[in-house]
KOLNU-541924 format. One record per residue (C-alpha): residue in three letters; residue number from 1; z, x, y; chain. Coordinates in steps of 0.001 Angstrom, whole numbers. Example, Ala and Ser with C-alpha at 12.3 -4.5 7.8 and 13.67 -1.06 7.14 Angstrom:
<sites>
+------+-----+---------+---------+---------+-------+
| rest |  nr |       w |       u |       v | kette |
+------+-----+---------+---------+---------+-------+
|  ALA |   1 |    7800 |   12300 |   -4500 |     A |
|  SER |   2 |    7140 |   13670 |   -1060 |     A |
+------+-----+---------+---------+---------+-------+
</sites>
This chain:
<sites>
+------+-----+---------+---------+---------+-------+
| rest |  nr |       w |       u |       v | kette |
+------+-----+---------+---------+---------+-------+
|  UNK |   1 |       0 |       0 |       0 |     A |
|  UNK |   2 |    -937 |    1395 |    3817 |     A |
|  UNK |   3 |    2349 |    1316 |    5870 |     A |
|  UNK |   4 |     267 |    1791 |    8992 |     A |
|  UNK |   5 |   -1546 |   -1315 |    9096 |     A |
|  UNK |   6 |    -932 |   -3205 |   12142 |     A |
|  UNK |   7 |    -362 |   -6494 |   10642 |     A |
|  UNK |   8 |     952 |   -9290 |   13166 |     A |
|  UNK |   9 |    2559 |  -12311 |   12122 |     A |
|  UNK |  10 |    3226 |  -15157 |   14581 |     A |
|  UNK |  11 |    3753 |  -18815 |   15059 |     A |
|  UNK |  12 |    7208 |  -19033 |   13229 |     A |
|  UNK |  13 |    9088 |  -21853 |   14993 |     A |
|  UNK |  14 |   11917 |  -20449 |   16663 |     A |
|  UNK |  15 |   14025 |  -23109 |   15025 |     A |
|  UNK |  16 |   13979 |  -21793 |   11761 |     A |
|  UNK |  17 |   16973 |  -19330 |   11386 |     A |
|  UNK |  18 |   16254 |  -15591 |   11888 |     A |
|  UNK |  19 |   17061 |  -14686 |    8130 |     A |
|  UNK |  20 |   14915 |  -17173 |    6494 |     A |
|  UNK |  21 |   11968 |  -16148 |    9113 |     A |
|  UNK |  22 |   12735 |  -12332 |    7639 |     A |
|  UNK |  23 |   12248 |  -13000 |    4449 |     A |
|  UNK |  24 |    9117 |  -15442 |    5130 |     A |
|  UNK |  25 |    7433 |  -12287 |    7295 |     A |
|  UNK |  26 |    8407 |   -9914 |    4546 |     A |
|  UNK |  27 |    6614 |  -11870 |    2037 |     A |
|  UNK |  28 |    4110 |  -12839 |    4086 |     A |
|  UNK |  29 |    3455 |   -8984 |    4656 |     A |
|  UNK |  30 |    3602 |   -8067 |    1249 |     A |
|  UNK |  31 |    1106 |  -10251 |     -13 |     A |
|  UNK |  32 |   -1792 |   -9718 |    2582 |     A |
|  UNK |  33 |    -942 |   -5564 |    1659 |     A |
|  UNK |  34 |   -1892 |   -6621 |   -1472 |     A |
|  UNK |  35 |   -4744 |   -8626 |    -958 |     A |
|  UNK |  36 |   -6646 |   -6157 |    1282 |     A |
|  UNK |  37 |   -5455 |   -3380 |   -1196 |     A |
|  UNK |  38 |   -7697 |   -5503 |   -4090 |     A |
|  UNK |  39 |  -10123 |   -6421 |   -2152 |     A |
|  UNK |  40 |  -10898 |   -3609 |     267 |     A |
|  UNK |  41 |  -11266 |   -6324 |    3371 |     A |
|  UNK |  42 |  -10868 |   -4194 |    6818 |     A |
|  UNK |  43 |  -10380 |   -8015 |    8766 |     A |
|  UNK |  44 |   -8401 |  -11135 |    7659 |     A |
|  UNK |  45 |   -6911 |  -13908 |   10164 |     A |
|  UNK |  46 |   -4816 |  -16316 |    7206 |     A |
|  UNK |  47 |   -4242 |  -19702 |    8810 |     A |
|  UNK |  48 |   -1145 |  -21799 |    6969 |     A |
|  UNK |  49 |   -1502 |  -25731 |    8099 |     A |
|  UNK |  50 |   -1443 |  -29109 |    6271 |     A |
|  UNK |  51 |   -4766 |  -30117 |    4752 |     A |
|  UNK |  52 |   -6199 |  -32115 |    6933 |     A |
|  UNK |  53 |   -5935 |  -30031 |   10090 |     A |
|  UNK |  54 |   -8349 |  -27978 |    8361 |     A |
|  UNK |  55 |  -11816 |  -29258 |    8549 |     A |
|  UNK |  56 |  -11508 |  -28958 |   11842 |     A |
|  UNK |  57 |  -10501 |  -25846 |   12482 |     A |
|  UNK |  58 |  -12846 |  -24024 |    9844 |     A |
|  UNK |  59 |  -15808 |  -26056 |   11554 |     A |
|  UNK |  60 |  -15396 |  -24644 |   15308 |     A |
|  UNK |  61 |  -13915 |  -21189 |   14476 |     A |
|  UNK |  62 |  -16128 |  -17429 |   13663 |     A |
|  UNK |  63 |  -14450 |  -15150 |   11944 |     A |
|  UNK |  64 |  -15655 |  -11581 |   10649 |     A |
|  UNK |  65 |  -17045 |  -12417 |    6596 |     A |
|  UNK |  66 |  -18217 |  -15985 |    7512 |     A |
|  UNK |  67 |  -22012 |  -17270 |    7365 |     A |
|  UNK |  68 |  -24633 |  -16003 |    5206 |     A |
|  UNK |  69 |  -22840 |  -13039 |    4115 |     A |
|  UNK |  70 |  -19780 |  -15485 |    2897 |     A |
|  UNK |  71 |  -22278 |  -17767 |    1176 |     A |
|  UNK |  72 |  -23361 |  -15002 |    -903 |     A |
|  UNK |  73 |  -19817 |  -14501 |   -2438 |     A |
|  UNK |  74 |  -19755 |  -17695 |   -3279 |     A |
|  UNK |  75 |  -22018 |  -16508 |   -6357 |     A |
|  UNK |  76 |  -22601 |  -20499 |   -6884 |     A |
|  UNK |  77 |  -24906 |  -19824 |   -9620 |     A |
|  UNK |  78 |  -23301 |  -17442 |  -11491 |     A |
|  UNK |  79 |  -23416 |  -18576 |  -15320 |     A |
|  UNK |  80 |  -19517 |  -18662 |  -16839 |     A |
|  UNK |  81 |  -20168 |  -16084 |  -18614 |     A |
|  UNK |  82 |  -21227 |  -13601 |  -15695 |     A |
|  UNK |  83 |  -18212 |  -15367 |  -13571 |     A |
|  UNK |  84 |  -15763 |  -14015 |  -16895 |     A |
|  UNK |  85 |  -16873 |  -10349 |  -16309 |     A |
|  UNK |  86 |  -14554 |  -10995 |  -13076 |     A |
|  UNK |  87 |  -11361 |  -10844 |  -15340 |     A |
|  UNK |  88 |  -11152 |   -7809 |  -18049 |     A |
|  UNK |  89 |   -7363 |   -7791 |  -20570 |     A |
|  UNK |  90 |   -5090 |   -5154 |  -20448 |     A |
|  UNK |  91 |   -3356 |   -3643 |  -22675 |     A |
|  UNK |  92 |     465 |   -4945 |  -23135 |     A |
|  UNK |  93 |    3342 |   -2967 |  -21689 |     A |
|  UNK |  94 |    6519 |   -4611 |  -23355 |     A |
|  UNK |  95 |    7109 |   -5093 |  -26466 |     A |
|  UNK |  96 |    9903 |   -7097 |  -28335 |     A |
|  UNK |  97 |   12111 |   -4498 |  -28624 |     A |
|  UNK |  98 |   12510 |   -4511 |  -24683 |     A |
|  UNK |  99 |   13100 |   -8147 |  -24735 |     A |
|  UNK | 100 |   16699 |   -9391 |  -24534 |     A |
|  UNK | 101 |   16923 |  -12856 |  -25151 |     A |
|  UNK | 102 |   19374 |  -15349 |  -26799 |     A |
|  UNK | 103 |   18593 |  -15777 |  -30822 |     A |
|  UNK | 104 |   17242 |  -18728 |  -30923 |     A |
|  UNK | 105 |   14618 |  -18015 |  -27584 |     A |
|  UNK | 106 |   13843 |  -14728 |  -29798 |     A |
|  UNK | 107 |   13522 |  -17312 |  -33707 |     A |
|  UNK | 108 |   11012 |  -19429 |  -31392 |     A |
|  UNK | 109 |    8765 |  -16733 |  -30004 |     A |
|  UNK | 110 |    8356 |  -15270 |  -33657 |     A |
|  UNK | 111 |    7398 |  -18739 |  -35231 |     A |
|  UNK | 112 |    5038 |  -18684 |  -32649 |     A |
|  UNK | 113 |    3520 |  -15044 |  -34028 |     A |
|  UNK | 114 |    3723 |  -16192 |  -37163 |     A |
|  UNK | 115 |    2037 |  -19628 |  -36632 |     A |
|  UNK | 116 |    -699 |  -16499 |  -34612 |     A |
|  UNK | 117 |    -435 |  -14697 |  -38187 |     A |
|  UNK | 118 |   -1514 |  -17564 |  -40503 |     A |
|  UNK | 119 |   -4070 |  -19299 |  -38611 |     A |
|  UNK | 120 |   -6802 |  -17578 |  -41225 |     A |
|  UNK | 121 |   -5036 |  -18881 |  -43897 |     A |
|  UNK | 122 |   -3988 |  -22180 |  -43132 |     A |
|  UNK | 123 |   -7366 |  -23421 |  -41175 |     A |
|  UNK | 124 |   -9760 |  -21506 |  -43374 |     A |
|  UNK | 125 |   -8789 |  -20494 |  -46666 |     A |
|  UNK | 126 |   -6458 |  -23906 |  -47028 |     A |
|  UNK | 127 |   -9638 |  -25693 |  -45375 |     A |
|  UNK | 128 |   -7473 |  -27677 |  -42059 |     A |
|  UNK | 129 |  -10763 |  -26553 |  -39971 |     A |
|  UNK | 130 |  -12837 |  -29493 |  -40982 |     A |
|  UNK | 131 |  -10180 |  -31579 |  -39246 |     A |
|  UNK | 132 |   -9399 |  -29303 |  -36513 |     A |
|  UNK | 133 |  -12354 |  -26757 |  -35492 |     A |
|  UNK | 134 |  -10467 |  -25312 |  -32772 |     A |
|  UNK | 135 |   -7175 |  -23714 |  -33716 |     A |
|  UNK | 136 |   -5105 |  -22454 |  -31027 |     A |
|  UNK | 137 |   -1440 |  -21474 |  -29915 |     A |
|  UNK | 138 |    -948 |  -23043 |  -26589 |     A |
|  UNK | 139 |    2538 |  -22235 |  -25839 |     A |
|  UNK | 140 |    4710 |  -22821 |  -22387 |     A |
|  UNK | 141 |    7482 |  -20686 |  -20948 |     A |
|  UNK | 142 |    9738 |  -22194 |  -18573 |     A |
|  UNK | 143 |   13159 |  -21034 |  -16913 |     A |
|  UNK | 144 |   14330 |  -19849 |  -14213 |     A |
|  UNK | 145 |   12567 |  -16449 |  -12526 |     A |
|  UNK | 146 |   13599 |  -12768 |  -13517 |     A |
|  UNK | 147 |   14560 |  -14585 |  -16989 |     A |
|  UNK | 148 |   11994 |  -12972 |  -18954 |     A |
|  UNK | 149 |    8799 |  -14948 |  -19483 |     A |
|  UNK | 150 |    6384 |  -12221 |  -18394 |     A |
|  UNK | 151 |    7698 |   -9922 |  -20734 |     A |
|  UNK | 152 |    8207 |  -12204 |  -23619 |     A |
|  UNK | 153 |    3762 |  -13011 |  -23299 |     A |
|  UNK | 154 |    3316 |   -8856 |  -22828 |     A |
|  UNK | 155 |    5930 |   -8928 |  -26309 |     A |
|  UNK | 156 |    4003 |  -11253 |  -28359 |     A |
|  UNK | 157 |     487 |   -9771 |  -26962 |     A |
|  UNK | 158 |    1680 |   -6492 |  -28828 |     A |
|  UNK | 159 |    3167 |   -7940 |  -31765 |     A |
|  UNK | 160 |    -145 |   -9645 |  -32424 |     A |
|  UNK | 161 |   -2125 |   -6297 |  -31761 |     A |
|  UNK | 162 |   -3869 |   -7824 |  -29139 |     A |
|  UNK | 163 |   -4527 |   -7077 |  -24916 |     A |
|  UNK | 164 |   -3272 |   -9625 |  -23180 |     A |
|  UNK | 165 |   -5078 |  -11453 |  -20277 |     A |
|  UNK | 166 |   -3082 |  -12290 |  -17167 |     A |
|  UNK | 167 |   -4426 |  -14621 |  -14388 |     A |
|  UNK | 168 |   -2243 |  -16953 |  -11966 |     A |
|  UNK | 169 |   -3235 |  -19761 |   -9959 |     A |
|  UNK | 170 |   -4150 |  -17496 |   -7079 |     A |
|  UNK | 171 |   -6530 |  -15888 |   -8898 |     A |
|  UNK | 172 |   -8345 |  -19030 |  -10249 |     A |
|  UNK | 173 |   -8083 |  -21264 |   -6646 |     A |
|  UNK | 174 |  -11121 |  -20361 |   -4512 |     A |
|  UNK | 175 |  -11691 |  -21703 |    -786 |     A |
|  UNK | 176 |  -14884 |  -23153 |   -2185 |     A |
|  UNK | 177 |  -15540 |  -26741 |   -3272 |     A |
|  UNK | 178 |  -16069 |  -26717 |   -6960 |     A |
|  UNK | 179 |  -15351 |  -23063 |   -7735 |     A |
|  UNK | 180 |  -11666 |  -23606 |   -8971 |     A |
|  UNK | 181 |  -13164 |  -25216 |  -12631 |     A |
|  UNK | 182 |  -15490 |  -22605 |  -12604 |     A |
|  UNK | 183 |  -13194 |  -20156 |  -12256 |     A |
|  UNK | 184 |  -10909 |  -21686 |  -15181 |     A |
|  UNK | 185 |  -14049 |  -21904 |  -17555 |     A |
|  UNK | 186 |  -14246 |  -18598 |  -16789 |     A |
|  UNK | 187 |  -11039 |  -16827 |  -17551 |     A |
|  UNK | 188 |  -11126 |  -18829 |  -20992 |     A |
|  UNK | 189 |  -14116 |  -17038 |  -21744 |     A |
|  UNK | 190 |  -13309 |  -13902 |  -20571 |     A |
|  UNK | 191 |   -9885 |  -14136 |  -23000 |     A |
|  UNK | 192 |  -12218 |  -15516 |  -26208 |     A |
|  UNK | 193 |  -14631 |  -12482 |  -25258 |     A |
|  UNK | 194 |  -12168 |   -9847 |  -25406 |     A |
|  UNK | 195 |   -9987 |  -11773 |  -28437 |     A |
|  UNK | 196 |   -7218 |  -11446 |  -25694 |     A |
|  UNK | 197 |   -4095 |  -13487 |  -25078 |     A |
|  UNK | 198 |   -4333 |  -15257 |  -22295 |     A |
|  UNK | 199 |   -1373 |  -15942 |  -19894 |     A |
|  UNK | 200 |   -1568 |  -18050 |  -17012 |     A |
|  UNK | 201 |    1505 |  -17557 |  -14677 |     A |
|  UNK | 202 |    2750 |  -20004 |  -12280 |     A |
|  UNK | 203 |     968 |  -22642 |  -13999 |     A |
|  UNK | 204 |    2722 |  -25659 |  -12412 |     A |
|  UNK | 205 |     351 |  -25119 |   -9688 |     A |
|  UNK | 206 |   -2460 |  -26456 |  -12457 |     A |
|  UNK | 207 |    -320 |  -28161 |  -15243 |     A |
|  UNK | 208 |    1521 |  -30475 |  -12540 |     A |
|  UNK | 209 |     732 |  -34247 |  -12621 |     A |
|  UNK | 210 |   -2913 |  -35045 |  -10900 |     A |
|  UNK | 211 |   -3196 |  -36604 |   -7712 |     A |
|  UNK | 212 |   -4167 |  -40218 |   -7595 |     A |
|  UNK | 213 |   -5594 |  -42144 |   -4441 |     A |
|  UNK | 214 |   -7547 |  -38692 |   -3264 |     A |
|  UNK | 215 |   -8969 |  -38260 |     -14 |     A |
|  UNK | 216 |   -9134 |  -34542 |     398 |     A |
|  UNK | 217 |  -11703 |  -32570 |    -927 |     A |
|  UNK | 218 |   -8738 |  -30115 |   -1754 |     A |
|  UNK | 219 |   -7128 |  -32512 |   -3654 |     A |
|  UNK | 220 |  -10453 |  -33574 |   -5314 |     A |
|  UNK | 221 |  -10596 |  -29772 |   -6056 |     A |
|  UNK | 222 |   -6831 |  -29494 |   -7515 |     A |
|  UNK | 223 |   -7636 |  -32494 |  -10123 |     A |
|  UNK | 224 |  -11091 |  -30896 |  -11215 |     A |
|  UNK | 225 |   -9500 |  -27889 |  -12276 |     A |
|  UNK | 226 |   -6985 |  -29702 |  -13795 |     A |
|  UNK | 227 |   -9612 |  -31519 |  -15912 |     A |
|  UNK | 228 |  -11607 |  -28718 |  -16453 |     A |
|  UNK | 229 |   -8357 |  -26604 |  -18153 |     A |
|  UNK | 230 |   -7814 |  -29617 |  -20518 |     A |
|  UNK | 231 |  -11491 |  -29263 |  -21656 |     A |
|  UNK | 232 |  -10962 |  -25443 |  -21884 |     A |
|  UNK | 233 |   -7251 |  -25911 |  -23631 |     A |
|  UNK | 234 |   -9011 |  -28543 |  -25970 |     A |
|  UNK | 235 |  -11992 |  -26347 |  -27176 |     A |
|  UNK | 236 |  -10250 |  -22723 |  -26821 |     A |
|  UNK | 237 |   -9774 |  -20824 |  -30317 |     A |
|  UNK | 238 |   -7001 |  -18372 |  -29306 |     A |
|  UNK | 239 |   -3363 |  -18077 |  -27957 |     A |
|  UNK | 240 |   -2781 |  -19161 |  -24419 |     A |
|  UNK | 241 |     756 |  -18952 |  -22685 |     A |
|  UNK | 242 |    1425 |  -20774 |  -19518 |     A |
|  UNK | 243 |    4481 |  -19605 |  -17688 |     A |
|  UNK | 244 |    6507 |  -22173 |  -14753 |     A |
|  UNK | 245 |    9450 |  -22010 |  -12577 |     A |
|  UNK | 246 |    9196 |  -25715 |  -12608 |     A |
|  UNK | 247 |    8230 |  -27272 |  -15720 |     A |
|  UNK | 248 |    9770 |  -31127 |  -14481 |     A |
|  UNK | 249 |    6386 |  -31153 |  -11961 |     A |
|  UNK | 250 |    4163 |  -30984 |  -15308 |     A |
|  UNK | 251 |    1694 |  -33469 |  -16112 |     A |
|  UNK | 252 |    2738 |  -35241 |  -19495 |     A |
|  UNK | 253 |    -848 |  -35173 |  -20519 |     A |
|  UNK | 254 |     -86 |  -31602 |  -21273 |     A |
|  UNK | 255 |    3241 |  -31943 |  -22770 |     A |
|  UNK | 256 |    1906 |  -32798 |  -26430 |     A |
|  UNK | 257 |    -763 |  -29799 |  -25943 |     A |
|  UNK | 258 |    2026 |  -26816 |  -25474 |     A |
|  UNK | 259 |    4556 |  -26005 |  -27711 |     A |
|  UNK | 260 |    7615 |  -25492 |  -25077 |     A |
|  UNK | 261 |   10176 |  -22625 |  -25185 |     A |
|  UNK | 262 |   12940 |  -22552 |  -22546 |     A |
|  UNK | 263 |   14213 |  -18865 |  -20869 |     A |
|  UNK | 264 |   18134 |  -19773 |  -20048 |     A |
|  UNK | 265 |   19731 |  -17484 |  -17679 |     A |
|  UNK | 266 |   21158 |  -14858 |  -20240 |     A |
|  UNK | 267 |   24605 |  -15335 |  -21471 |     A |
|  UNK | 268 |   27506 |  -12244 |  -21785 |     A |
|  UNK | 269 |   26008 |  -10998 |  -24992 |     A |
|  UNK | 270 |   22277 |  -10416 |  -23180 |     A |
|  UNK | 271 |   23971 |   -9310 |  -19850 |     A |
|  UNK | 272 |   25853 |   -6335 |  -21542 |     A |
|  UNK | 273 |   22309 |   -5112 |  -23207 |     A |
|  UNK | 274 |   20752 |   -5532 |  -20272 |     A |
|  UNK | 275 |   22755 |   -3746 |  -18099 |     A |
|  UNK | 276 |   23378 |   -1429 |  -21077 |     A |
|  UNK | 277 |   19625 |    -595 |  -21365 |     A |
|  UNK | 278 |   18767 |    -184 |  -17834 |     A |
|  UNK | 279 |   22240 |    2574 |  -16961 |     A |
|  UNK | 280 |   19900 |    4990 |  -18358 |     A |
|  UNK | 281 |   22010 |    8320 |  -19643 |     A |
|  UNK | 282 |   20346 |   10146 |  -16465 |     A |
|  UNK | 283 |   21912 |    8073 |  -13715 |     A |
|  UNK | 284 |   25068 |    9814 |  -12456 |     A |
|  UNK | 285 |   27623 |    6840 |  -13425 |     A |
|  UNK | 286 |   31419 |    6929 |  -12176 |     A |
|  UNK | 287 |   33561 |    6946 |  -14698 |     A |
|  UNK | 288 |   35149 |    3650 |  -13639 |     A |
|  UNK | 289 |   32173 |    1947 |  -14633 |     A |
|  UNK | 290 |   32315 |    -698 |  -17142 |     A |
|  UNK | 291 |   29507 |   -2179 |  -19065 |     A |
|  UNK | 292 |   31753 |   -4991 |  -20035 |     A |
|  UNK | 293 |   33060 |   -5423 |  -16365 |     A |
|  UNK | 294 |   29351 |   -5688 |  -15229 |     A |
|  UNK | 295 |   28753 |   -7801 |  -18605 |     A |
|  UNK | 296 |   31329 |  -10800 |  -16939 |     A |
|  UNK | 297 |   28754 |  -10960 |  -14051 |     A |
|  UNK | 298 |   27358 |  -14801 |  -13804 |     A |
|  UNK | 299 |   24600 |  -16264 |  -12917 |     A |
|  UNK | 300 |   22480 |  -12832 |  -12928 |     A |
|  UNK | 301 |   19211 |  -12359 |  -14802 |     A |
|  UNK | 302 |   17337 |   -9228 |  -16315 |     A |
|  UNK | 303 |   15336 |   -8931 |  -12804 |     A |
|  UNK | 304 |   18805 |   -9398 |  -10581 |     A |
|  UNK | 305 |   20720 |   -6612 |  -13077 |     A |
|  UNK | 306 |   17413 |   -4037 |  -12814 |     A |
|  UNK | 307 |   17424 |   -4656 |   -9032 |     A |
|  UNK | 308 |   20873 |   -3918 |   -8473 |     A |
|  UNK | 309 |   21051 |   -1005 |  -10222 |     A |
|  UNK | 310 |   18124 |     332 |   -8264 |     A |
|  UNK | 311 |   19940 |    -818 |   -5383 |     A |
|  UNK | 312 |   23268 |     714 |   -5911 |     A |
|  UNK | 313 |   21298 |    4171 |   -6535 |     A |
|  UNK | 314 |   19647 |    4349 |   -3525 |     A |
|  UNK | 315 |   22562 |    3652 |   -1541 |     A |
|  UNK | 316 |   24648 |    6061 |   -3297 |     A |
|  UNK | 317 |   22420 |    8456 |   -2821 |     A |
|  UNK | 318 |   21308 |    7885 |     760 |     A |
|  UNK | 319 |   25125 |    8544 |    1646 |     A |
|  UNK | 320 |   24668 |   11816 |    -690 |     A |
|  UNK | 321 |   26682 |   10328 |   -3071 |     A |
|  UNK | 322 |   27374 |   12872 |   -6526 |     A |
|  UNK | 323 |   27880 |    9340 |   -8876 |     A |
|  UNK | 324 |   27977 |    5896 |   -8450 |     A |
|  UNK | 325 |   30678 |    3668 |   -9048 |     A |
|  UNK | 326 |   31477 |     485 |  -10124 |     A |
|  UNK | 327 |   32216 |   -1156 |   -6468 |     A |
|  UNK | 328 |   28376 |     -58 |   -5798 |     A |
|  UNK | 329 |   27073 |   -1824 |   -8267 |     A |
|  UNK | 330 |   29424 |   -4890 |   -7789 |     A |
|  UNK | 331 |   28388 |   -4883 |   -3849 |     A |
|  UNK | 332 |   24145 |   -4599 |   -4944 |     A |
|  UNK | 333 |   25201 |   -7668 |   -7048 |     A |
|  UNK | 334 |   26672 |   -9502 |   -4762 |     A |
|  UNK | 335 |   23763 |   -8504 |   -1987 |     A |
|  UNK | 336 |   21459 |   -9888 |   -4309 |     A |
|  UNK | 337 |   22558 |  -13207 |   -4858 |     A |
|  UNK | 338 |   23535 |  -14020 |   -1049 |     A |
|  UNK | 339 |   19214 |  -13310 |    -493 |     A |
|  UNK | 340 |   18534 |  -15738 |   -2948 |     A |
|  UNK | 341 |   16508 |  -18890 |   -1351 |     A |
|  UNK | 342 |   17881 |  -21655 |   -3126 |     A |
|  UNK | 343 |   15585 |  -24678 |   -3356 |     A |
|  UNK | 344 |   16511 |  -27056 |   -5995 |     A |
|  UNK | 345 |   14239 |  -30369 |   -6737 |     A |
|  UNK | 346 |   17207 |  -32067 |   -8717 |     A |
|  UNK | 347 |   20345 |  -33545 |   -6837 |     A |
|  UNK | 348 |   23712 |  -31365 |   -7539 |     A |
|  UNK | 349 |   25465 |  -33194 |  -10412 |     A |
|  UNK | 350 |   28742 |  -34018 |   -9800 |     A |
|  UNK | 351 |   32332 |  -33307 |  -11879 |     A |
|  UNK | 352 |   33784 |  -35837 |  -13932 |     A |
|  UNK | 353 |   36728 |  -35018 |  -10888 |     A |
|  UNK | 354 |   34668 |  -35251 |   -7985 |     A |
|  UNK | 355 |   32580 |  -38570 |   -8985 |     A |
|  UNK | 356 |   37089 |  -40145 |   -9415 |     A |
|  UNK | 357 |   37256 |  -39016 |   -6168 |     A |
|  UNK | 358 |   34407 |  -40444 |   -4736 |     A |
|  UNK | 359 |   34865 |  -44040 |   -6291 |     A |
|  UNK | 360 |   38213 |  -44030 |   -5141 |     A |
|  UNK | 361 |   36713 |  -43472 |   -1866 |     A |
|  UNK | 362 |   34586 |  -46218 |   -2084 |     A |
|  UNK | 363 |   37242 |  -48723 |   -3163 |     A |
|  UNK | 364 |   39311 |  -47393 |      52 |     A |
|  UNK | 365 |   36203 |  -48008 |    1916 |     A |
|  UNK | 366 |   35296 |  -51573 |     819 |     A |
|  UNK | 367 |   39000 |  -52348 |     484 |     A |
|  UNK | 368 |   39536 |  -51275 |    4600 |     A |
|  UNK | 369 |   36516 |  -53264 |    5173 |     A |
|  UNK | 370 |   37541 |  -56665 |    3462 |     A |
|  UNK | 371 |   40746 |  -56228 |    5439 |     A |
|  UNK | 372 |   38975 |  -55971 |    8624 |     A |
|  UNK | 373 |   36713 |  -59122 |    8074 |     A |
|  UNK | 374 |   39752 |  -61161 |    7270 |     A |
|  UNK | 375 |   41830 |  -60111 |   10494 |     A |
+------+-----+---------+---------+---------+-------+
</sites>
């Protein structure tokens, strides 16, 4: 990533407080690094605005890339399987043996290799192909983030001996009108080509229920791509994991098409390996550090315990620190969960204490009011 770009971001209501309009500007910057890293653009302006401001706004403004030359990346008639050579597998970098999950996660991920395993057997040599010609393993990982879904579809890529192909819903949205199914036909292909697992990350974005009463073109576009992936799902001869911070916005269309394994926030037994695994024997640890202090840590996932302990180093060793001790990583810890942006799309369910409390405040309430009428 170039540091030196002069990257301006404005418009940011002053309303908003100052640390959530940090962390927006820091993402914000991160991601358009990124995107002119991959893409080599030497211009971008990125409007954000609801949908229908849009047409508008595209029609009376000229910026650098639009016009003919834009047209022509548009590739309109490319055939799907010239659009595939877009998207090329990888090999996998984990394998199971860095995953640290809770038993039964673990007993459901290797049914699903072994389900991968016997598909010759049971479709062709037991003859289950005449009644279903396309076999597949469509599987969907769901939990919370930093709880190990990406590494569980890099596991099961190497288990299988096979590269994996990763693709999100950024990479498969275009700006165009019709290009987003394309684009799906196209990564299907491009995993069948290459015999390649396919994972599609953040896949609420296209698994989430379809829009009805559509007067957008972009919502037109959203459903078409949803339609096109059930097409693809329905005719694709391979393993496919989708992966989803919020599996209750999926379509139920595609619940009886996945075979759904939840990622819980690791318990004490899968904190202590984790944080076991990642104190590697180089780091210079105080010896009042305790692996089953750390261990007692709630409500902290693989990604929060790797990201503390990176934390806690470079602190230490900014203040030219020899080791670092427990308070340093109990104070990265704590850092780490006060950043968190908490957005939760289910209301906070109440104790069997507070929901006595509240009825009894309801009775006062109604009781104080009755009195009142009949004075």
């Amino acid at each position: 990533m170039n540091a030196s770009r002069d990257i301006r971001i404005q418009g940011i209501p002053d309303t908003v407080p100052e640390p959530t309009a940090a962390v927006c500007r820091s993402r914000l910057l991160t991601a358009v690094n990124k995107l002119i890293d991959e893409t080599g653009l030497d211009n971008i302006r990125i409007t954000v605005g609801d949908a229908s401001s849009f047409s508008s706004f595209w029609e009376n403004i000229n910026l650098p890339g639009r016009g003919d030359s834009n047209q022509k990346n548009r590739d309109p008639e490319l055939s799907p399987e010239e659009r595939a050579k877009r998207y090329e597998a990888q090999q996998p970098i984990f394998t199971f043996k860095q995953l640290v999950i809770p038993e039964e996660v673990e007993e459901d991920l290797l049914l699903a290799v072994d389900l991968i395993r016997l598909e010759f057997k049971v479709f062709d040599e037991w003859g289950l192909r005449k009644i279903e010609p396309f076999p597949r393993t469509a599987l969907n990982f769901h939990g919370k983030p930093g709880t190990g879904k990406t590494l569980a579809a890099h596991a099961i890529a190497s288990k299988i001996n096979r590269p994996i192909l990763v693709a999100s819903y950024a990479q498969i949205e275009s700006m165009y009108h019709g290009e987003g199914p394309k684009n799906v036909e196209a990564i299907f292909l491009a995993a069948e080509r290459d015999n390649a697992l396919l994972f599609i990350d953040e896949a609420d974005s296209l698994l989430s229920k379809r829009l009805t009463n559509v007067t957008q073109g972009s919502e037109q576009a959203i459903n078409s791509m949803r339609s096109q992936l059930l097409i693809c799902l329905e005719q694709f001869r391979g393993v496919v994991i989708f992966s989803t911070n919020l599996v209750e916005n999926y379509d139920k269309a595609f619940e009886t098409r996945v075979r759904n394994i939840n990622f819980p926030m690791p318990d004490e037994t899968c904190r202590r390996e984790i944080w076991k695994r990642h104190l590697v024997e180089e780091l210079p640890i105080a010896e009042d550090v305790s692996i089953e202090k750390l261990a007692q840590i709630e409500d902290v996932c693989g990604r929060d315990i790797k990201n503390a302990i990176i934390d806690a180093s470079m602190r230490a060793a900014r203040q030219d620190k020899e080791e670092i001790g427990i308070s340093e990583f109990l104070d990265s810890v704590d850092r780490i969960k006060k950043a968190r942006i908490n957005v939760t799309s289910e209301p906070m369910q109440l104790t069997p204490k507070e929901k006595e409390e509240v009825a009894e405040k309801v009775k006062a309430a109604i009781a104080k009011k009755e009195q009142e009428t009949t004075s």
